[in-house]
CHARMM internal coordinates of N, CA and C (Angstrom, degrees):
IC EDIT
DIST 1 N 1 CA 1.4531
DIST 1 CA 1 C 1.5297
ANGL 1 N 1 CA 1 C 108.24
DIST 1 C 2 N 1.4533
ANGL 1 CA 1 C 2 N 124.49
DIHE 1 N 1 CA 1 C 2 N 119.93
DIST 2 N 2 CA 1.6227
ANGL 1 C 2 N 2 CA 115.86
DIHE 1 CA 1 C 2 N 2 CA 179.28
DIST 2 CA 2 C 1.5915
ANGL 2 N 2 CA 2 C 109.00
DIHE 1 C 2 N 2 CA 2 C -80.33
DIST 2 C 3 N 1.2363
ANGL 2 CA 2 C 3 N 98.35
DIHE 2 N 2 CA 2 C 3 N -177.36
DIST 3 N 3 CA 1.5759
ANGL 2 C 3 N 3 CA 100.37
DIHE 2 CA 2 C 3 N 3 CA -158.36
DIST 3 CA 3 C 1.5922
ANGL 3 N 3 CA 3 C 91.12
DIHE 2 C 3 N 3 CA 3 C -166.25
DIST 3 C 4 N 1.5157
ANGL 3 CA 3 C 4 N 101.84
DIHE 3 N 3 CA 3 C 4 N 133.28
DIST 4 N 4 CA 1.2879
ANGL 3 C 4 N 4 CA 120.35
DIHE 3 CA 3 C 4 N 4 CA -169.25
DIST 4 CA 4 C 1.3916
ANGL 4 N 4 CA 4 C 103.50
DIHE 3 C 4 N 4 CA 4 C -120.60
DIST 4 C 5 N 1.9528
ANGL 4 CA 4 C 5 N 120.55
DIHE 4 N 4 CA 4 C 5 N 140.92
DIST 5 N 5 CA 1.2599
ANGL 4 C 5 N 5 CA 125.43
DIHE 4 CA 4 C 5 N 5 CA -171.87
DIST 5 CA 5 C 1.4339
ANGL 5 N 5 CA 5 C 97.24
DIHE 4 C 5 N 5 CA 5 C -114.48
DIST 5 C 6 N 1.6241
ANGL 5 CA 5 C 6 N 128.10
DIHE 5 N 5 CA 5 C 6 N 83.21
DIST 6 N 6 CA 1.4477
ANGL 5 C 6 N 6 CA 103.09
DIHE 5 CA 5 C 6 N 6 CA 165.07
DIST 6 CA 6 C 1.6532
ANGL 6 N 6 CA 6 C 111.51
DIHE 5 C 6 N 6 CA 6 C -148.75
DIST 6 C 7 N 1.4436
ANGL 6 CA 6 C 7 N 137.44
DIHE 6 N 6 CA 6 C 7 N -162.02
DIST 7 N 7 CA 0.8099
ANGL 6 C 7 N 7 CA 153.60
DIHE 6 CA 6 C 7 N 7 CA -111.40
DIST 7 CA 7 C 1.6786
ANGL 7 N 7 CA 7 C 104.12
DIHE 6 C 7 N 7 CA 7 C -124.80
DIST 7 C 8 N 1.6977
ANGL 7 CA 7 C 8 N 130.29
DIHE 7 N 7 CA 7 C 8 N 73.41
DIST 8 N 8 CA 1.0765
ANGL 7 C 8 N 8 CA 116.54
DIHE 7 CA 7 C 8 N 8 CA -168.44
DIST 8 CA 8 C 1.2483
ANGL 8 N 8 CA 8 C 125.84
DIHE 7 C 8 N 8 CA 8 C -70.00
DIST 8 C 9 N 1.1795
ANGL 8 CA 8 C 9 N 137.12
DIHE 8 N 8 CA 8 C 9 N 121.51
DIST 9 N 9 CA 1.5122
ANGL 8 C 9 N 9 CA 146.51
DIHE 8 CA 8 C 9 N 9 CA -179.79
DIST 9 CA 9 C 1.6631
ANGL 9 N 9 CA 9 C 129.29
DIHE 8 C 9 N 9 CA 9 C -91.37
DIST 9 C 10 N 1.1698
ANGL 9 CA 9 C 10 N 110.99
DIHE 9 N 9 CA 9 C 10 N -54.35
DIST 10 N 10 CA 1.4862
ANGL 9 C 10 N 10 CA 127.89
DIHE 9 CA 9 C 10 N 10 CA 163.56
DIST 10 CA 10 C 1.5473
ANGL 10 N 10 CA 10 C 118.78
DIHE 9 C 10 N 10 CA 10 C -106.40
DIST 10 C 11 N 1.1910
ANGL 10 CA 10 C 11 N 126.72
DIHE 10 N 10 CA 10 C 11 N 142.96
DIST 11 N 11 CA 1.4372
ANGL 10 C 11 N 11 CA 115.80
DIHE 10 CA 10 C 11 N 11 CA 159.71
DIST 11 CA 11 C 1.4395
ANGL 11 N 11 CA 11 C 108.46
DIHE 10 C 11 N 11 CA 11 C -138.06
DIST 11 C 12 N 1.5041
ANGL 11 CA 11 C 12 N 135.92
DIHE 11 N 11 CA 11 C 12 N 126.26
DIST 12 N 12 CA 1.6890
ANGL 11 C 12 N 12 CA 129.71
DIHE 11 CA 11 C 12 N 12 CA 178.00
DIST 12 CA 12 C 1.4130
ANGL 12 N 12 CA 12 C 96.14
DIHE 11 C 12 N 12 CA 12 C -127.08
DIST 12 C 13 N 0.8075
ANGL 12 CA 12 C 13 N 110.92
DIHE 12 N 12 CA 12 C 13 N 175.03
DIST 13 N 13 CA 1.3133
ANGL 12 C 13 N 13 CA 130.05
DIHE 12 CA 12 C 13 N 13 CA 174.32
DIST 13 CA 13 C 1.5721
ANGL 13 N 13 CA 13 C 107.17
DIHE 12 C 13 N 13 CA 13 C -43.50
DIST 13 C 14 N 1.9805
ANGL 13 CA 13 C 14 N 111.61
DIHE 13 N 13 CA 13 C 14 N -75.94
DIST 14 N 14 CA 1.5228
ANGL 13 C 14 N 14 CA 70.47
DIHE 13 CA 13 C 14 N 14 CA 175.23
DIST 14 CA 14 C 1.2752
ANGL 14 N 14 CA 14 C 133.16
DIHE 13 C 14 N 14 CA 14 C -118.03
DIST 14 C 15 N 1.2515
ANGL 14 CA 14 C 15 N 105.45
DIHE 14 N 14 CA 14 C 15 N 57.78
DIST 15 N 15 CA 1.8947
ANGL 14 C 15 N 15 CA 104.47
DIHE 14 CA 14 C 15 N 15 CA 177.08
DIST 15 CA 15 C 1.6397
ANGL 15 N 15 CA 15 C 98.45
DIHE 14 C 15 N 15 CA 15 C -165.55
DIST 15 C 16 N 1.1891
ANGL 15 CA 15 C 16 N 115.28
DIHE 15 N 15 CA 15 C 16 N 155.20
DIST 16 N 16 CA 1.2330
ANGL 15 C 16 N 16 CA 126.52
DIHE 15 CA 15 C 16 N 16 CA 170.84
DIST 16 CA 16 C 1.6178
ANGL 16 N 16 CA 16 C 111.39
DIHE 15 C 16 N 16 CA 16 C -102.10
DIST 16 C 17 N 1.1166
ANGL 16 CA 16 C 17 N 150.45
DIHE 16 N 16 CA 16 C 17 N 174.63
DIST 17 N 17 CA 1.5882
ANGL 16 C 17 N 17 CA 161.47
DIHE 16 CA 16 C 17 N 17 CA -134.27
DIST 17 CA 17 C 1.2482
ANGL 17 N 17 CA 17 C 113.97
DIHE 16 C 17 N 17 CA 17 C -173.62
DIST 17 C 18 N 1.5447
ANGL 17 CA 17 C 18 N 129.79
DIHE 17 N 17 CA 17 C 18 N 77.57
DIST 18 N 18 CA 1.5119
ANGL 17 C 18 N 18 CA 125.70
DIHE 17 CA 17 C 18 N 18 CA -177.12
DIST 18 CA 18 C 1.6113
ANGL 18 N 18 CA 18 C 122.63
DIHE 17 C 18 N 18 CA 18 C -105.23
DIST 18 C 19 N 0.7458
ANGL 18 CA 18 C 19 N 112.52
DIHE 18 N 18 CA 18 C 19 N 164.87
DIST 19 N 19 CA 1.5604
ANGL 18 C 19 N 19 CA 109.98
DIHE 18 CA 18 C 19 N 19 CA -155.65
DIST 19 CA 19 C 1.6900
ANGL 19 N 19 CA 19 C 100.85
DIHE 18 C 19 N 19 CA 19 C -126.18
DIST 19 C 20 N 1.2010
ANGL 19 CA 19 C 20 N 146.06
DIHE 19 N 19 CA 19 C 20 N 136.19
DIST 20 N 20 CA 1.3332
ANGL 19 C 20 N 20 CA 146.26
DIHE 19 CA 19 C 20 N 20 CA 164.57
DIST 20 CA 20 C 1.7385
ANGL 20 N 20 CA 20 C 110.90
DIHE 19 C 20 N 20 CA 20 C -110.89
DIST 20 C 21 N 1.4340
ANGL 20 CA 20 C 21 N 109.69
DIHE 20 N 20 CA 20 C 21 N 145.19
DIST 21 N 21 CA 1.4203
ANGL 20 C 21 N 21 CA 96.00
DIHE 20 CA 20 C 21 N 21 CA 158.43
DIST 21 CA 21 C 1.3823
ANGL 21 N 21 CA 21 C 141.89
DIHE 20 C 21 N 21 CA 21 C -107.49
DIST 21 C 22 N 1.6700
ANGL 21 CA 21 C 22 N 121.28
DIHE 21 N 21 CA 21 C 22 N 18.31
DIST 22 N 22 CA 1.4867
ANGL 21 C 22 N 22 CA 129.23
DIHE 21 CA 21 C 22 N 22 CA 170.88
DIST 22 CA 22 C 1.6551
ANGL 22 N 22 CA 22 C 97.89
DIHE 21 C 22 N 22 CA 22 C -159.21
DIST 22 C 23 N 0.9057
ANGL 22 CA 22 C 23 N 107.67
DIHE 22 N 22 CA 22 C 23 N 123.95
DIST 23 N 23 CA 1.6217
ANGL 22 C 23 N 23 CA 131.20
DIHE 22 CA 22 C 23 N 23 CA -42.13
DIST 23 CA 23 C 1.8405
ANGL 23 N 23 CA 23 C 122.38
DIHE 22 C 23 N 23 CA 23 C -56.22
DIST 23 C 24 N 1.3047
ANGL 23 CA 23 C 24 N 101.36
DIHE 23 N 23 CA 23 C 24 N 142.37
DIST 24 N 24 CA 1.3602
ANGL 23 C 24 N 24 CA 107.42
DIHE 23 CA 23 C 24 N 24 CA -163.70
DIST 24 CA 24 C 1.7477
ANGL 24 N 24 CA 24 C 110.41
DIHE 23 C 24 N 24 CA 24 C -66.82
DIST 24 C 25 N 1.0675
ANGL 24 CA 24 C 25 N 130.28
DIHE 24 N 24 CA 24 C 25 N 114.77
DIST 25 N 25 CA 1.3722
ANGL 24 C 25 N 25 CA 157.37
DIHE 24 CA 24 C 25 N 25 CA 174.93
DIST 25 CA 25 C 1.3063
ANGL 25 N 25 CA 25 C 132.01
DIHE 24 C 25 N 25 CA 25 C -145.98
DIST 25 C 26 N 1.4010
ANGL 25 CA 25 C 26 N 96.56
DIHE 25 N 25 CA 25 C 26 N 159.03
DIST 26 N 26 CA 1.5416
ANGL 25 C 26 N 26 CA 96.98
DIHE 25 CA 25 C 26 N 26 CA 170.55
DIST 26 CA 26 C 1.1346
ANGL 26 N 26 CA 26 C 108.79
DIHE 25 C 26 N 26 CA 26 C -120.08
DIST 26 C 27 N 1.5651
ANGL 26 CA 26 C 27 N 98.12
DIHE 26 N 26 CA 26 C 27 N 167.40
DIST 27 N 27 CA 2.4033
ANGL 26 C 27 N 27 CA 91.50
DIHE 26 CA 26 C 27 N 27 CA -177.27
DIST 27 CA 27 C 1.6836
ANGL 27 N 27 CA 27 C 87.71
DIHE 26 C 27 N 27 CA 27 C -143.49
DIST 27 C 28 N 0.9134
ANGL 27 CA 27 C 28 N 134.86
DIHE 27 N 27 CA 27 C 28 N 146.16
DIST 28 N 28 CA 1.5908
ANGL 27 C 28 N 28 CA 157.57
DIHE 27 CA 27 C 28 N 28 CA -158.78
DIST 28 CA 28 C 1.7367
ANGL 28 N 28 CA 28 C 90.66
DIHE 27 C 28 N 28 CA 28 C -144.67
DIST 28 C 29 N 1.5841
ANGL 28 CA 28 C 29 N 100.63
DIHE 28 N 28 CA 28 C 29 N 119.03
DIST 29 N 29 CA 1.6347
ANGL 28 C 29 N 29 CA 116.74
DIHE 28 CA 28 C 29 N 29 CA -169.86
DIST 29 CA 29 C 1.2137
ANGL 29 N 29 CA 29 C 99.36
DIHE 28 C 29 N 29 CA 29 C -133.62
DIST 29 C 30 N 1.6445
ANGL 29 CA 29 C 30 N 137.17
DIHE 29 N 29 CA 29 C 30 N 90.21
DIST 30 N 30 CA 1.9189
ANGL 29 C 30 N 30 CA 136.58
DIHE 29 CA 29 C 30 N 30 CA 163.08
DIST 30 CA 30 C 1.6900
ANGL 30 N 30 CA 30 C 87.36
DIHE 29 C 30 N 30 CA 30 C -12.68
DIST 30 C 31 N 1.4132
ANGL 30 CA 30 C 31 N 88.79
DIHE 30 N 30 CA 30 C 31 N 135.74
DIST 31 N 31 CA 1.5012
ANGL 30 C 31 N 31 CA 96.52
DIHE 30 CA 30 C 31 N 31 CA 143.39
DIST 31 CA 31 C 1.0417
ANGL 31 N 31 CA 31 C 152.61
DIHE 30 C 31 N 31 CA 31 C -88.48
DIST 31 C 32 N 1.6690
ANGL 31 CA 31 C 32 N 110.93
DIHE 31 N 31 CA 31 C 32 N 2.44
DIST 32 N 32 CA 1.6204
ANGL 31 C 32 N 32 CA 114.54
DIHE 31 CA 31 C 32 N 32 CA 127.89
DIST 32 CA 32 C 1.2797
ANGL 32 N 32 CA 32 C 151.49
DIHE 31 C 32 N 32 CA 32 C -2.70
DIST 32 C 33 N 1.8712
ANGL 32 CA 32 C 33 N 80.65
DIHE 32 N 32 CA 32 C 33 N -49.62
DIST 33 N 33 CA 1.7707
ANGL 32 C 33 N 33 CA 97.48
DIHE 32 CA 32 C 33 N 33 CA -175.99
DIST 33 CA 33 C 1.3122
ANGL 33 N 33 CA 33 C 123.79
DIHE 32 C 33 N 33 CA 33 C -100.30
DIST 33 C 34 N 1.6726
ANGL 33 CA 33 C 34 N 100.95
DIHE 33 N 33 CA 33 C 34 N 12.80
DIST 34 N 34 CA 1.5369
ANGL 33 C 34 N 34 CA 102.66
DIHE 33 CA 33 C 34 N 34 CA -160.65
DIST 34 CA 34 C 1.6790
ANGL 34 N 34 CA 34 C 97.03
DIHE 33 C 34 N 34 CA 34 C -131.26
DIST 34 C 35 N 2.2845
ANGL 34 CA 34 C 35 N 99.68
DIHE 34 N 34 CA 34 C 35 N 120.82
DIST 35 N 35 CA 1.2488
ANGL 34 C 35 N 35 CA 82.59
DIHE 34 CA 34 C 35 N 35 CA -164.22
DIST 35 CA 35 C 1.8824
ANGL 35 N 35 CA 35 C 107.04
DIHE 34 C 35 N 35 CA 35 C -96.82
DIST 35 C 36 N 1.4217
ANGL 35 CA 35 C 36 N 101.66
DIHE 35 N 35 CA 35 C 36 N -9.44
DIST 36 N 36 CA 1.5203
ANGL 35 C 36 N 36 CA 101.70
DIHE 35 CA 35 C 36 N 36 CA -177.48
DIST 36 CA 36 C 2.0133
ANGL 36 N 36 CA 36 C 103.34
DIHE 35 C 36 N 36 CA 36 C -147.07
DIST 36 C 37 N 1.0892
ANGL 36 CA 36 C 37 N 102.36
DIHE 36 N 36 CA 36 C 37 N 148.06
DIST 37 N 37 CA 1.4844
ANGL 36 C 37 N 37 CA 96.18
DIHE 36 CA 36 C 37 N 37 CA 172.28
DIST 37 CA 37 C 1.6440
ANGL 37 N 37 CA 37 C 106.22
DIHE 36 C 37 N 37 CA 37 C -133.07
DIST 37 C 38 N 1.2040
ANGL 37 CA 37 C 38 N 104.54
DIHE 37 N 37 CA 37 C 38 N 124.60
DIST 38 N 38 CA 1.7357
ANGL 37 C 38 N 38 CA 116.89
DIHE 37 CA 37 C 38 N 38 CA -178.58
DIST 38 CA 38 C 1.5434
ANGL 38 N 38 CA 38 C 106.18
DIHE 37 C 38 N 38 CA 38 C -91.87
DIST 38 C 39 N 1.6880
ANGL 38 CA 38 C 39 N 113.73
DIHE 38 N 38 CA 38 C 39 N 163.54
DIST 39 N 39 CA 1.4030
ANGL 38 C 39 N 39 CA 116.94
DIHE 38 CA 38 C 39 N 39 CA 179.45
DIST 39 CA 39 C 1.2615
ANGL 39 N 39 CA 39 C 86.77
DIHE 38 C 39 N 39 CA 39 C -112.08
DIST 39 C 40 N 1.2163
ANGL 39 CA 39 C 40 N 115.63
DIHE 39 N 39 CA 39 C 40 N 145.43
DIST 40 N 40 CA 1.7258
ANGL 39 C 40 N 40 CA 135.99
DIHE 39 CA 39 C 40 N 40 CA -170.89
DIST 40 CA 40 C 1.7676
ANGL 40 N 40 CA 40 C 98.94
DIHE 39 C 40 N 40 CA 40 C -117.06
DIST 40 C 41 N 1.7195
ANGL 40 CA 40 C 41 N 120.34
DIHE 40 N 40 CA 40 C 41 N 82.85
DIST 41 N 41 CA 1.7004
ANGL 40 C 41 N 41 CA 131.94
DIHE 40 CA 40 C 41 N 41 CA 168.17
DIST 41 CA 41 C 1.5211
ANGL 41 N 41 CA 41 C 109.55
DIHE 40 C 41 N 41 CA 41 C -52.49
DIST 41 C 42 N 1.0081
ANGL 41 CA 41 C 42 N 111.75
DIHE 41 N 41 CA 41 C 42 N 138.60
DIST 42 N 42 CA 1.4610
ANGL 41 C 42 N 42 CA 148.44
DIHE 41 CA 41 C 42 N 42 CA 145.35
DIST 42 CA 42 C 1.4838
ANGL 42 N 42 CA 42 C 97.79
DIHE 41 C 42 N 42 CA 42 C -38.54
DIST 42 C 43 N 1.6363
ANGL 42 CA 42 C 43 N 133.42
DIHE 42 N 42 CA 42 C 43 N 146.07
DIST 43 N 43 CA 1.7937
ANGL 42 C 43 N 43 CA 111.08
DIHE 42 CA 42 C 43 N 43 CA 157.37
DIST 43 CA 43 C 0.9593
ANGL 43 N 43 CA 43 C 101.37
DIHE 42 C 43 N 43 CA 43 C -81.68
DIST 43 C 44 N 1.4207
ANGL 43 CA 43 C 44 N 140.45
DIHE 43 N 43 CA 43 C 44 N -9.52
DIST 44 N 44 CA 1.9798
ANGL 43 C 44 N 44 CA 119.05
DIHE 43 CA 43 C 44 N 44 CA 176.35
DIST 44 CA 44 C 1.5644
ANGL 44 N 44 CA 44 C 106.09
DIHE 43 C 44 N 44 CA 44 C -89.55
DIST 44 C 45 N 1.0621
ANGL 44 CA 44 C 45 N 117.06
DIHE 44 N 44 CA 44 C 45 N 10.07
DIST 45 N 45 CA 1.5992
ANGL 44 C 45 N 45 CA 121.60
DIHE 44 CA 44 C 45 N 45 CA 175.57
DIST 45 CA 45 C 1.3453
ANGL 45 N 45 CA 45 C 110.33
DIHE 44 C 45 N 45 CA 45 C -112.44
DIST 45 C 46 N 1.1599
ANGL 45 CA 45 C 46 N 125.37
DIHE 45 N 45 CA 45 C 46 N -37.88
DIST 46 N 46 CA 1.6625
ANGL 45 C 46 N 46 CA 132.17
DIHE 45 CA 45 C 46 N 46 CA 143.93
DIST 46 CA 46 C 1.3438
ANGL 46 N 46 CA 46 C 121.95
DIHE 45 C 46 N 46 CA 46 C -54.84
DIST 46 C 47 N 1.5386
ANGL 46 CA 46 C 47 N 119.00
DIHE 46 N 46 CA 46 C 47 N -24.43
DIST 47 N 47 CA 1.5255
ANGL 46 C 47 N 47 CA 105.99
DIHE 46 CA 46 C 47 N 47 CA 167.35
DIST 47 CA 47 C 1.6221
ANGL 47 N 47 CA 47 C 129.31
DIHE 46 C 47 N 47 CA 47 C -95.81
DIST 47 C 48 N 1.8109
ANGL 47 CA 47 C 48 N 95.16
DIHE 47 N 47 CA 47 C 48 N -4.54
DIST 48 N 48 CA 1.3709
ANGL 47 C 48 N 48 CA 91.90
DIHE 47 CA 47 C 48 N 48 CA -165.61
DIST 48 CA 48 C 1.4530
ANGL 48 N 48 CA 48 C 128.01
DIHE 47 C 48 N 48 CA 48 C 115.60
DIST 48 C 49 N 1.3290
ANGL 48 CA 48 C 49 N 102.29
DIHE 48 N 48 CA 48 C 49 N -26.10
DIST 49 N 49 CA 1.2943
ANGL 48 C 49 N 49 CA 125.91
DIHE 48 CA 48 C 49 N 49 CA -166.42
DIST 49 CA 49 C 1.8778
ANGL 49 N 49 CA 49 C 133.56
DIHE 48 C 49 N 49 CA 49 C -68.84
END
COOR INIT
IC SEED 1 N 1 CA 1 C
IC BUILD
């Protein structure tokens, strides 16, 4: 299953809106296709800090 690391911007019902920064784009993915989405911490936001 691939798996994409980027930058969520929009989310509606049905598509999500991601943003990259080299090269700068956006990619719009149905949410159909998307079976889980994780939050990617900072370590001073994981520590508390």
């Amino acid at each position: 299953m691939p798996a994409l690391l980027k930058r969520l911007e929009r989310r509606t019902a049905e598509k999500l809106v991601l943003s990259q920064y080299n090269p700068e784009i956006e990619i719009e993915i149905p949410t159909s296709r998307v079976a889980q989405i994780w939050r990617v911490m900072e370590l001073e936001e994981l520590l508390g800090v």
